[in-house]
TORLUMNU-185616 format. One record per residue (C-alpha): x, y, z; residue number from 1; residue in one letter. Coordinates in nm, 3 decimals, decimal comma. Layout:
> u:v:w:n:res
> X:Y:Z:NUM:A
...
END
This chain:
> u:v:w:n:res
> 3,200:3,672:-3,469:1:X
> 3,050:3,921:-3,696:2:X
> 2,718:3,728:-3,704:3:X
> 2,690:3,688:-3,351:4:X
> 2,696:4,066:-3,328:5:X
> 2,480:4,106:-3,597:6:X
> 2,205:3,875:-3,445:7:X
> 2,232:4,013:-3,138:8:X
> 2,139:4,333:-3,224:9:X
> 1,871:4,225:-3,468:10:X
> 1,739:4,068:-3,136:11:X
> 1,770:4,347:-2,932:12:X
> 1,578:4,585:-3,210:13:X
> 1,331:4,315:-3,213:14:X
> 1,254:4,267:-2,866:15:X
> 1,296:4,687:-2,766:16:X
> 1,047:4,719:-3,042:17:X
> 0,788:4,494:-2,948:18:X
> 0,727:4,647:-2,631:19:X
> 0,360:4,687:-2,525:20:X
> 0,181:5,013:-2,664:21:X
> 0,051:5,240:-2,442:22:X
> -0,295:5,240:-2,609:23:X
> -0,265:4,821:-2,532:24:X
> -0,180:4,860:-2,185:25:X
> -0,437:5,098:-2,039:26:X
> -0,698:4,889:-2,182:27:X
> -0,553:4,624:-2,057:28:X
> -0,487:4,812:-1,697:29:X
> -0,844:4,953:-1,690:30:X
> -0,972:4,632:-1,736:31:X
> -0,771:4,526:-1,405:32:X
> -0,906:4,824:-1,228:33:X
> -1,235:4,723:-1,320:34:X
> -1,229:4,380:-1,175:35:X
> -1,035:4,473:-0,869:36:X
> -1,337:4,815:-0,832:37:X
> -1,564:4,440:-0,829:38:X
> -1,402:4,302:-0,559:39:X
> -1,364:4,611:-0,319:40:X
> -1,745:4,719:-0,360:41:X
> -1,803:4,360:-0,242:42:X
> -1,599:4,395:0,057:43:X
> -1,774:4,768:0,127:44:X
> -2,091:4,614:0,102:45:X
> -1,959:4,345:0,383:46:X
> -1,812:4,588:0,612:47:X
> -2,111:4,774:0,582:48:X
> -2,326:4,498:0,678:49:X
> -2,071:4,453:0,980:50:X
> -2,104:4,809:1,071:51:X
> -2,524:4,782:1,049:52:X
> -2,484:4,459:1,242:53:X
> -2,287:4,646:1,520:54:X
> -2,476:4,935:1,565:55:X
> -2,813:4,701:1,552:56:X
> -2,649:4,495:1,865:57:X
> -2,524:4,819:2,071:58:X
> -2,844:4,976:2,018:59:X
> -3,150:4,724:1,932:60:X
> -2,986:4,426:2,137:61:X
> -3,022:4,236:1,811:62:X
> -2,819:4,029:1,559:63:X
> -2,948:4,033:1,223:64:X
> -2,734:3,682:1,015:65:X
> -2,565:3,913:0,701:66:X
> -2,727:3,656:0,458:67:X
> -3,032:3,485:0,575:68:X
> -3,187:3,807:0,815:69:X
> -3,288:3,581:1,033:70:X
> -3,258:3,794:1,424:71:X
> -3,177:3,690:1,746:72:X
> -3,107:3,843:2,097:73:X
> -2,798:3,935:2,143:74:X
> -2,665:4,242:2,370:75:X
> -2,278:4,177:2,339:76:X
> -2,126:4,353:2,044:77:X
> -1,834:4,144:2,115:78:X
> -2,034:3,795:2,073:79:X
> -2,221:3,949:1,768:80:X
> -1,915:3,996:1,592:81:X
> -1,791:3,694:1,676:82:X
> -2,167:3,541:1,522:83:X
> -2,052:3,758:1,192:84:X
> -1,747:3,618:1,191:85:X
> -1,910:3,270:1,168:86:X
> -2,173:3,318:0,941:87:X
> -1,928:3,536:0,689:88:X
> -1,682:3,266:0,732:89:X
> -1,747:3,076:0,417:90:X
> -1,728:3,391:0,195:91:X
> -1,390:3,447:0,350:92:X
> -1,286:3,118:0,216:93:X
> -1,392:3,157:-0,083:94:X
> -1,251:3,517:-0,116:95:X
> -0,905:3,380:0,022:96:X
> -0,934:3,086:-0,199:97:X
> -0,981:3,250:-0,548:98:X
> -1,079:3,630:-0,542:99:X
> -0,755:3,759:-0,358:100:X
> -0,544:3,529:-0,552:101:X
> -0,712:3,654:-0,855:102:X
> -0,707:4,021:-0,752:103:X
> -0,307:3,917:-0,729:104:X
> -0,201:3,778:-1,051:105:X
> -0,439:4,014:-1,251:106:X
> -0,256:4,291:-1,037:107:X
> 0,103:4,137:-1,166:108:X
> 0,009:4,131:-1,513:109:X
> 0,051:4,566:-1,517:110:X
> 0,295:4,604:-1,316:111:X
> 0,589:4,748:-1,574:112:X
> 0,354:5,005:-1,794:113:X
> 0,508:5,186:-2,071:114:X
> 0,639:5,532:-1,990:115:X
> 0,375:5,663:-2,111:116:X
> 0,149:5,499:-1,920:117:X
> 0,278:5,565:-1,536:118:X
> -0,030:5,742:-1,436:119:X
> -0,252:5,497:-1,505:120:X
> -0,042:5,250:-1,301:121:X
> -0,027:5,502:-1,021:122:X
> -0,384:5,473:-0,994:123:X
> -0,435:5,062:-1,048:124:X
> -0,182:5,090:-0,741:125:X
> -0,418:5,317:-0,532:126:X
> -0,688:5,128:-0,620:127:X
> -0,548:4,738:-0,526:128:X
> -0,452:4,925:-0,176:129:X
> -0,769:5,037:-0,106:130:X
> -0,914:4,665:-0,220:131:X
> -0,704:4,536:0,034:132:X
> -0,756:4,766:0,292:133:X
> -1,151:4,711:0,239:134:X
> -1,109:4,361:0,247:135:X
> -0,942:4,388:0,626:136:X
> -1,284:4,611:0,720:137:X
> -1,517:4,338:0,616:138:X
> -1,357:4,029:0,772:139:X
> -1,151:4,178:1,027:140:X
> -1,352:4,448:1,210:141:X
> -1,183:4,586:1,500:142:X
> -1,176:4,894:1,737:143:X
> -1,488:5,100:1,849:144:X
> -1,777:5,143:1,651:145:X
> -1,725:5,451:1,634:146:X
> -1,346:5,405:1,478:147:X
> -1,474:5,117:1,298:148:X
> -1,718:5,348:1,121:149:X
> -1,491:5,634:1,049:150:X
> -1,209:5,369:0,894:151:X
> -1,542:5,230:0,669:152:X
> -1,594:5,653:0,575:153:X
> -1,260:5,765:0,484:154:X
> -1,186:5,469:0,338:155:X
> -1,486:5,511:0,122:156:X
> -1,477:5,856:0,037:157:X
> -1,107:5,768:-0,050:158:X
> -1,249:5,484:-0,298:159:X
> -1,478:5,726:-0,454:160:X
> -1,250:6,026:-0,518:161:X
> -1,036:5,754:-0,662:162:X
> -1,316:5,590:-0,898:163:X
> -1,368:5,975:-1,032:164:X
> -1,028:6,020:-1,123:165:X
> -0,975:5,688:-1,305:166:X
> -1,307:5,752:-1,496:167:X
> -1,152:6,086:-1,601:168:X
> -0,857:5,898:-1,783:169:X
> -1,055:5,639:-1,890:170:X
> -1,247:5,915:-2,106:171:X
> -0,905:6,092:-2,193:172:X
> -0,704:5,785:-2,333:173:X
END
C-alpha cells in the first residue's frame, strides 16, 4: 500500500511538472494566430470582392466573375450575387473541406494556456471569432449594400485594432 502511494505521487509531481511553459505556448499560440490572420485576410479579400461586385451591379449594371474578370450585363444585385455565389462556389468547398477544419483543430491545440499565458489566449479567441465572422461576409453576403458594407468596415477595423495588439505581445514575450 505504501508503494502505491508513493507512485502515485511520483506521478502526480511528474505530470504537474511537465506542464507546458509559458515561453512554449505563446510561440506555439502565435503561430496559430498567424495561420488563422491567413485565413481571415483571405476571406476579407472575398467579401471585398463581393462588396466591389455589388456596388459595380447597383451602379455600372455590370458583373465582373471574382476570378477570371470577365463582365457581363447584369442590373439585378440579387442575380449578381447569386452569379458570385456560383463562381465562388468551389473556393467554398475547398475552404469547408480543409481550411475551416484546419482553422479548428489548430484552434484546439491552445485552448488550456498556462496561467501565465491567459492573455494571449484571450486574443487567439478574438481573433478565430473574427475569422469566422469574415468567413460568413465572403460566402454569405446578406442585407443592403449599404449594411453589407458597414458589417465588412467594423469588422475590419475590429481585425486591425486586433492585429496591433497581438503584435504588441508578440514583441513583449
Amino acid at each position: 500500500m505504501k508503494r502505491f502511494f508513493f507512485f502515485f505521487f511520483v506521478l502526480s509531481f511528474l505530470l504537474l511538472s511537465c506542464g507546458e511553459s509559458p515561453e512554449k505556448y505563446n510561440k506555439r499560440a502565435f503561430a496559430v494566430i498567424d495561420s488563422i490572420n491567413e485565413a481571415t485576410d483571405m476571406f476579407f479579400t472575398f467579401a471585398s470582392s463581393c462588396q466591389s461586385m455589388w456596388r459595380s451591379v447597383i451602379f455600372d449594371h455590370e458583373y465582373s466573375h471574382p476570378i477570371t474578370g470577365e463582365k457581363k450585363y447584369c442590373s439585378d444585385f440579387n442575380i449578381g450575387i447569386m452569379y458570385y455565389l456560383e463562381d465562388m462556389k468551389p473556393f467554398d468547398s475547398l475552404t469547408k473541406k480543409t481550411i475551416l477544419p484546419k482553422i479548428d483543430s489548430l484552434f484546439g491545440t491552445i485552448k488550456e494556456p498556462p496561467k501565465n499565458s491567459q492573455k494571449i489566449f484571450e486574443l487567439a479567441k478574438e481573433v478565430y471569432a473574427i475569422n469566422k465572422q469574415a468567413y460568413e461576409l465572403s460566402f454569405k453576403p446578406s442585407g443592403s449594400l449599404n449594411s453589407y458594407t458597414e458589417n465588412i468596415n467594423t469588422l475590419f477595423r475590429k481585425y486591425k485594432e486586433l492585429k496591433s495588439q497581438i503584435d504588441i505581445e508578440k514583441k513583449t514575450n
